[in-house]
GUTI-594506 format. One record per residue (C-alpha): residue number from 1; residue in three letters; x, y, z. Coordinates in Angstrom, 3 decimals. Last residue first. Layout:
% residues N
[NUM; 'ala'; [X; Y; Z]] ...
% end
This chain:
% residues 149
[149; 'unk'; [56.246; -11.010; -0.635]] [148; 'unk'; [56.009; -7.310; -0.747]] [147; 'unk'; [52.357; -6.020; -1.431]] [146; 'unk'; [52.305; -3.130; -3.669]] [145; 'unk'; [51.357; 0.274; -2.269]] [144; 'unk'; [48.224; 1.637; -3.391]] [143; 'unk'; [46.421; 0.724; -0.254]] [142; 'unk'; [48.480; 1.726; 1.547]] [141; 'unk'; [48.470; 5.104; 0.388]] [140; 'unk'; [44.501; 5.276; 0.650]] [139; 'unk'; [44.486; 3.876; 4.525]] [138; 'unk'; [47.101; 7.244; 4.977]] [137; 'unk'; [45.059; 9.634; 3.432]] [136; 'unk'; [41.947; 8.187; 5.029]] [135; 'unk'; [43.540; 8.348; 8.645]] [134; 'unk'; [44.378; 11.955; 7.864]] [133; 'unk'; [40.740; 12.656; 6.868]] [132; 'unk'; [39.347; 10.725; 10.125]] [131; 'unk'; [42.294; 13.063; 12.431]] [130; 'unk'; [41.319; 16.079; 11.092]] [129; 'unk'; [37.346; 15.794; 11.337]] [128; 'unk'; [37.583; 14.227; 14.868]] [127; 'unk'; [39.850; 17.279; 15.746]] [126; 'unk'; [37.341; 19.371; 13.935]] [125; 'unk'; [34.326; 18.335; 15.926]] [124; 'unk'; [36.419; 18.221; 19.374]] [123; 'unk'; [37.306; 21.784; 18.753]] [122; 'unk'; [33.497; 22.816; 17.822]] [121; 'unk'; [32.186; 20.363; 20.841]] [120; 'unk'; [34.427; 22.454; 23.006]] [119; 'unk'; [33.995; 25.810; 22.072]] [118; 'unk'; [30.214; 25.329; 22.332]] [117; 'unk'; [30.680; 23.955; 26.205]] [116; 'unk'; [32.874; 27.079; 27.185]] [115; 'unk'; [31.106; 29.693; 25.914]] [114; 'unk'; [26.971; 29.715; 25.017]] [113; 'unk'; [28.002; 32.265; 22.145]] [112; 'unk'; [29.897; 29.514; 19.930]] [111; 'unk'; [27.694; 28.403; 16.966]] [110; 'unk'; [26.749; 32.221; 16.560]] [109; 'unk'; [30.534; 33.190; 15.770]] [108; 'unk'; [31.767; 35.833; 18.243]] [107; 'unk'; [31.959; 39.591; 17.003]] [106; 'unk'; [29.677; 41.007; 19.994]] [105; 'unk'; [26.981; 42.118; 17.765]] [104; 'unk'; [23.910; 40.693; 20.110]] [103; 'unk'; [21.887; 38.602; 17.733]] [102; 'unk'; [21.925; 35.197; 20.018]] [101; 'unk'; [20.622; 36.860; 23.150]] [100; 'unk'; [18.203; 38.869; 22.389]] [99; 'unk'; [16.614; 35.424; 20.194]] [98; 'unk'; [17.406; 33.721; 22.970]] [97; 'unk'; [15.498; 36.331; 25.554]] [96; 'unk'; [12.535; 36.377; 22.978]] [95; 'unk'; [12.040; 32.555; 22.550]] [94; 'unk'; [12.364; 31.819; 26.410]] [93; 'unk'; [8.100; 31.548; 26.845]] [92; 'unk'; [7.262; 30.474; 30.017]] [91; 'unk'; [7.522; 27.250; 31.359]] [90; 'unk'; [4.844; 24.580; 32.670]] [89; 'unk'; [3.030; 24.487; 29.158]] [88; 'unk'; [-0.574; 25.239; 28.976]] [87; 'unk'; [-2.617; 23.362; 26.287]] [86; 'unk'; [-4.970; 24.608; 24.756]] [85; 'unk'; [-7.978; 21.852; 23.446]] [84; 'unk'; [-9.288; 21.482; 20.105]] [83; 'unk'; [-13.005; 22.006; 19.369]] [82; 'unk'; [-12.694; 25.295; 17.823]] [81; 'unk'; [-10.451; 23.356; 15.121]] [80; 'unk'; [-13.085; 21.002; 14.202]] [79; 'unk'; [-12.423; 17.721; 14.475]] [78; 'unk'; [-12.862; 15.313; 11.083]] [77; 'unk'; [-15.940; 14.050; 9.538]] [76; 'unk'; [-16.412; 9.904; 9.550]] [75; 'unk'; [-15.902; 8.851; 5.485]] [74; 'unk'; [-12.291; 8.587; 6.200]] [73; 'unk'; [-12.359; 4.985; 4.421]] [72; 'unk'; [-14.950; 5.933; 1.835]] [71; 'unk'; [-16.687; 2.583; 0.907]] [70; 'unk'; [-15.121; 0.481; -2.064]] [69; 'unk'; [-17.289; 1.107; -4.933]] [68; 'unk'; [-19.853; -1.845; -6.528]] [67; 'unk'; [-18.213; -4.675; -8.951]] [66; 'unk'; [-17.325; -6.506; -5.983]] [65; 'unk'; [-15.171; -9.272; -6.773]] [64; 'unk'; [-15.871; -13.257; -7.779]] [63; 'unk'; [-17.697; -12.462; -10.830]] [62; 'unk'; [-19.018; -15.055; -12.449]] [61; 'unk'; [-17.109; -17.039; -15.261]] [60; 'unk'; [-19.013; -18.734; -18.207]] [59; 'unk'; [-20.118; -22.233; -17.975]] [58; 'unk'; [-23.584; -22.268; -17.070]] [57; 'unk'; [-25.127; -24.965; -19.162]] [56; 'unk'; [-23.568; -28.159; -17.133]] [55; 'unk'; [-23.896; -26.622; -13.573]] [54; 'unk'; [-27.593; -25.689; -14.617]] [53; 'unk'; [-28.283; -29.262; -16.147]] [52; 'unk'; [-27.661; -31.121; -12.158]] [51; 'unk'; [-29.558; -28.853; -10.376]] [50; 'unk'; [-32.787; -29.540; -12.640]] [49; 'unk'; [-33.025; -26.335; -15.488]] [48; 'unk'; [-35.734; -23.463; -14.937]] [47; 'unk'; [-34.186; -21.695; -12.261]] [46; 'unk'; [-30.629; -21.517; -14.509]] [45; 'unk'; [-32.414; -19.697; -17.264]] [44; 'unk'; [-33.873; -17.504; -15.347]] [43; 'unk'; [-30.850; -16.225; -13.663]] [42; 'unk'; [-28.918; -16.324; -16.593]] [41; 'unk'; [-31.350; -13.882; -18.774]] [40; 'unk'; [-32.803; -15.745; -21.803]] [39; 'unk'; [-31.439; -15.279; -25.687]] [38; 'unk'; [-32.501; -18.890; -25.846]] [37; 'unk'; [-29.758; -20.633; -28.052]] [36; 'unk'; [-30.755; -24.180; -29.945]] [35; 'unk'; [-28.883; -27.076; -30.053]] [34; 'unk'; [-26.545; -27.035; -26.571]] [33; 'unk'; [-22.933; -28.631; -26.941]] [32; 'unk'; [-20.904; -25.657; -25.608]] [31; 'unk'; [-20.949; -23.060; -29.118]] [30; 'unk'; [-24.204; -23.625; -29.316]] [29; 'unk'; [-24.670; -22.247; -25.706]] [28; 'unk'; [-23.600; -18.813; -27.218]] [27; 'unk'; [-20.999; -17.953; -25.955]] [26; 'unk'; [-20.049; -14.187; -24.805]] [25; 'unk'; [-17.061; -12.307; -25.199]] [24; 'unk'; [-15.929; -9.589; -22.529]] [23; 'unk'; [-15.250; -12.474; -19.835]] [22; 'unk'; [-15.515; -11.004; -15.900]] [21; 'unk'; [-13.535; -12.633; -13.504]] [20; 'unk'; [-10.143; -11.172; -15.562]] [19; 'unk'; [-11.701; -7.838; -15.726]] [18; 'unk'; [-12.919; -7.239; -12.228]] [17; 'unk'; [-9.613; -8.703; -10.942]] [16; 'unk'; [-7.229; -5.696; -12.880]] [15; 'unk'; [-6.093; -7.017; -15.648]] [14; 'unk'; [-2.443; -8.822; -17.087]] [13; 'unk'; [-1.868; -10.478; -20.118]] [12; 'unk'; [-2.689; -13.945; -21.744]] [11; 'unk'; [-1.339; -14.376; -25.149]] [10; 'unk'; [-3.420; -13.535; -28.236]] [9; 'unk'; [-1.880; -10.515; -28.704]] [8; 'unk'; [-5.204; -8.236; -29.897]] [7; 'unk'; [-7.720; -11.150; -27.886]] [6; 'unk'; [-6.122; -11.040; -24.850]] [5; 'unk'; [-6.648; -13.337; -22.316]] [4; 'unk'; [-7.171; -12.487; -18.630]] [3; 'unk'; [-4.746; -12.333; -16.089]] [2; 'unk'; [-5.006; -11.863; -12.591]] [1; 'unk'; [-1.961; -10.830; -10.092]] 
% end
């Protein structure tokens, strides 16, 4: 997180990175021990000095991030749909004999038409159902039930 100091609150407050690294108030070199203020660019100004009076005059904060755009991650284009490849599957298509098959009007309930295997996940579905509410009934009763000492 990066903070920068806010001049409405005077407390320090959070910014996004380019704000914090980058100070909206200038000083004037006045302000840092220097006489006289040369409205120069920074670059120049800092050519001009020996290596060891730029560190001293150049006080303000540089930017440490990018200023500029991050590039376009999915800048490459994508497939075209003519390009993609068909695929042949090994079987054929069952969709229309299930679909036959499931809407016949014979009267039985559509989760038990396959027989013998769908009648007995339904009866060992509500046998598992019966038996876990049951078992909650009674945990519940017991639980109400004082403790005798």
């Amino acid at each position: 997180m990066y903070y920068k100091f806010s001049g409405f609150t005077q407390k320090l407050a959070g910014a996004w990175a380019s704000e914090a690294y980058s100070p909206q108030v200038r000083v004037a070199p006045s302000q840092l021990g220097h006489e006289k203020w040369q409205p120069e660019p920074r670059r120049q100004a800092v050519a001009a000095l020996e290596p060891g009076e730029a560190s001293a005059r150049c006080r303000g904060l540089k930017p440490v991030v990018s200023t500029e755009a991050p590039p376009i991650i999915f800048a490459t284009p994508t497939k075209l749909t003519s390009d993609s490849t068909v695929y042949d599957y090994a079987g054929k298509n069952r969709v229309p004999e299930l679909q036959k098959f499931f809407q016949k009007a014979d009267g039985v309930p559509i989760y038990l038409k396959r027989g013998l295997p769908d009648q007995m996940l339904y009866r060992t579905t509500m046998a598992l159902t019966l038996g876990g509410t049951i078992y909650c009934l009674i945990a519940l009763y017991m639980a109400s039930q004082p403790k005798n000492k």
